[in-house]
C-alpha positions in Angstrom: 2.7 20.5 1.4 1.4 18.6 4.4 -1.6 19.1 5.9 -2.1 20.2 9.6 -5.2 19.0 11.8 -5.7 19.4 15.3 -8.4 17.7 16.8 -8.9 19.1 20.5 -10.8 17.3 23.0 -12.5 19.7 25.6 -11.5 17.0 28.6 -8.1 16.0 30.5 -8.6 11.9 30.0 -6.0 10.6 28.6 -7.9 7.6 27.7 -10.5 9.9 25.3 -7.3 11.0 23.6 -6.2 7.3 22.6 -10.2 6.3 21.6 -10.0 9.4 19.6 -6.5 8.5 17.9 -8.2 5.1 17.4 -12.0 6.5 16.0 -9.2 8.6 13.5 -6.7 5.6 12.7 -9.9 3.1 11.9 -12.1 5.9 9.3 -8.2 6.6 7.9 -7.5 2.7 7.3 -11.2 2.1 6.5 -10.7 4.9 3.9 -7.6 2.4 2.6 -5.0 5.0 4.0 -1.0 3.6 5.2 -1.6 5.6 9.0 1.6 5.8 11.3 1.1 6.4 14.6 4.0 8.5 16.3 3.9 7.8 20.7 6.8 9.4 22.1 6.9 6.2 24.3 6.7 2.2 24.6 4.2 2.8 27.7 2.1 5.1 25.1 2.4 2.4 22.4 1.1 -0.7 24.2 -1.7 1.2 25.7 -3.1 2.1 22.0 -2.0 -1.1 20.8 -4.4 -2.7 23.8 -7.4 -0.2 22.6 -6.9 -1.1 18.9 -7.2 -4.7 19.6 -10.6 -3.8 21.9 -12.2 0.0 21.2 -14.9 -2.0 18.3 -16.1 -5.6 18.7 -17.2 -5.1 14.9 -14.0 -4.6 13.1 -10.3 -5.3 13.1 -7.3 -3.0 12.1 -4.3 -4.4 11.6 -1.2 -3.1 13.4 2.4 -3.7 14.9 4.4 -1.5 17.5 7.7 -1.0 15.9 7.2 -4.2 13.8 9.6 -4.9 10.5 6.7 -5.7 8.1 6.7 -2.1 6.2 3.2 -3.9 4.5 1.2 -3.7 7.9 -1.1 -0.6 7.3 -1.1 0.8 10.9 2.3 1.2 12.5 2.8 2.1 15.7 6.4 3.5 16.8 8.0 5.7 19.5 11.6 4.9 18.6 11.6 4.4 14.8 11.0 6.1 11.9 8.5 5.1 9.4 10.5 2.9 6.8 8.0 4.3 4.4 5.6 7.3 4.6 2.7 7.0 4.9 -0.2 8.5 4.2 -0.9 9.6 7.5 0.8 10.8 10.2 -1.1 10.7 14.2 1.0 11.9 16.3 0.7 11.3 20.3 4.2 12.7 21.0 4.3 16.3 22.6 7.4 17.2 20.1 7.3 17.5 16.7 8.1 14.2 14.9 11.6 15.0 12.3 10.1 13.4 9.9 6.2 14.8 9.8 6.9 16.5 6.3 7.0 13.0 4.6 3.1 12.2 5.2 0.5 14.0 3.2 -1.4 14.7 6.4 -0.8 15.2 10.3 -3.5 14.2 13.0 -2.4 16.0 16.3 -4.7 15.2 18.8 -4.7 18.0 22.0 -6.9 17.5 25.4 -7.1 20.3 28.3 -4.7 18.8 30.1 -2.0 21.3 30.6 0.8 19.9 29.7 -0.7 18.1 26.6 -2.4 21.3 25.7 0.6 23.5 26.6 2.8 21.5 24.3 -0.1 21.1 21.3 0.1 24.9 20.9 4.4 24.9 21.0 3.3 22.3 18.0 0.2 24.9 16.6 3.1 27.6 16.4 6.0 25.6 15.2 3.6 24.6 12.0 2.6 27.6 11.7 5.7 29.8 11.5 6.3 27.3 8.7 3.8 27.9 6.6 1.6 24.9 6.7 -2.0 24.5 5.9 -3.9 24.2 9.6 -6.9 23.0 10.3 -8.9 23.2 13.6 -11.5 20.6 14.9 -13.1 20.5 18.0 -14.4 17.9 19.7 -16.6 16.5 22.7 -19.6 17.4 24.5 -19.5 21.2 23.9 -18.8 21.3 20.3 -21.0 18.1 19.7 -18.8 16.4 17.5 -16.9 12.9 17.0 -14.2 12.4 14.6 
């Protein structure tokens, strides 16, 4: 069964969400995991494809944004579904992705802002009610923490 973790940033910037989603995406790929990244939007997709390209002078991820090559090891999409699963699934989007089941793992990452946070815990119960294995982490200043 998949496995649920919520990482929950104790700000409203959007832009620690998307270093966090990036900090997760590059331990995942460095750990040799297939990651695919689930937006909700093209706006949401360039901006972390920007920060990939930028958030570490030291290292390189490779990634597309609804790119064809089902080899590339980070996909990015807001539109399509992964042509394979998979090992990880980050999701941005404040719905629950159809097709979440087919990953051995889901990152949701939740700041305070309301209605990010508001929809991360329609998400919390949704997962919940169905039985899956959650896990909580929080992160930021007052938990002292980084993923």
């Amino acid at each position: 069964m998949t496995r649920i973790d919520f990482y929950v940033l104790d700000d409203t910037d959007p832009g620690q969400r998307l270093r966090t989603a990036c900090r997760l995406i590059g331990k995942a790929y460095g750990l040799g995991h297939r990651i695919h990244v689930h937006t909700g939007s093209r706006a949401l997709s360039m901006q972390l494809d920007d920060l990939l390209w930028t958030f570490r002078d030291v290292s390189f991820i490779p990634h597309q944004v609804e790119g064809e090559d089902a080899e590339c090891p980070v996909q990015i999409c807001h539109d399509q579904e992964p042509q394979n699963a998979g090992d990880i699934l980050v999701n941005l989007d404040t719905q629950v992705p159809l097709f979440f089941s087919r990953f051995e793992r889901v990152a949701e990452i939740v700041n305070q802002d309301p209605a990010i946070r508001d929809a991360g815990r329609e998400r919390y119960r949704f997962y919940k009610d169905r039985g899956y294995d959650l896990s909580h982490h929080r992160l930021g200043a007052s938990a002292g923490t980084q993923p």
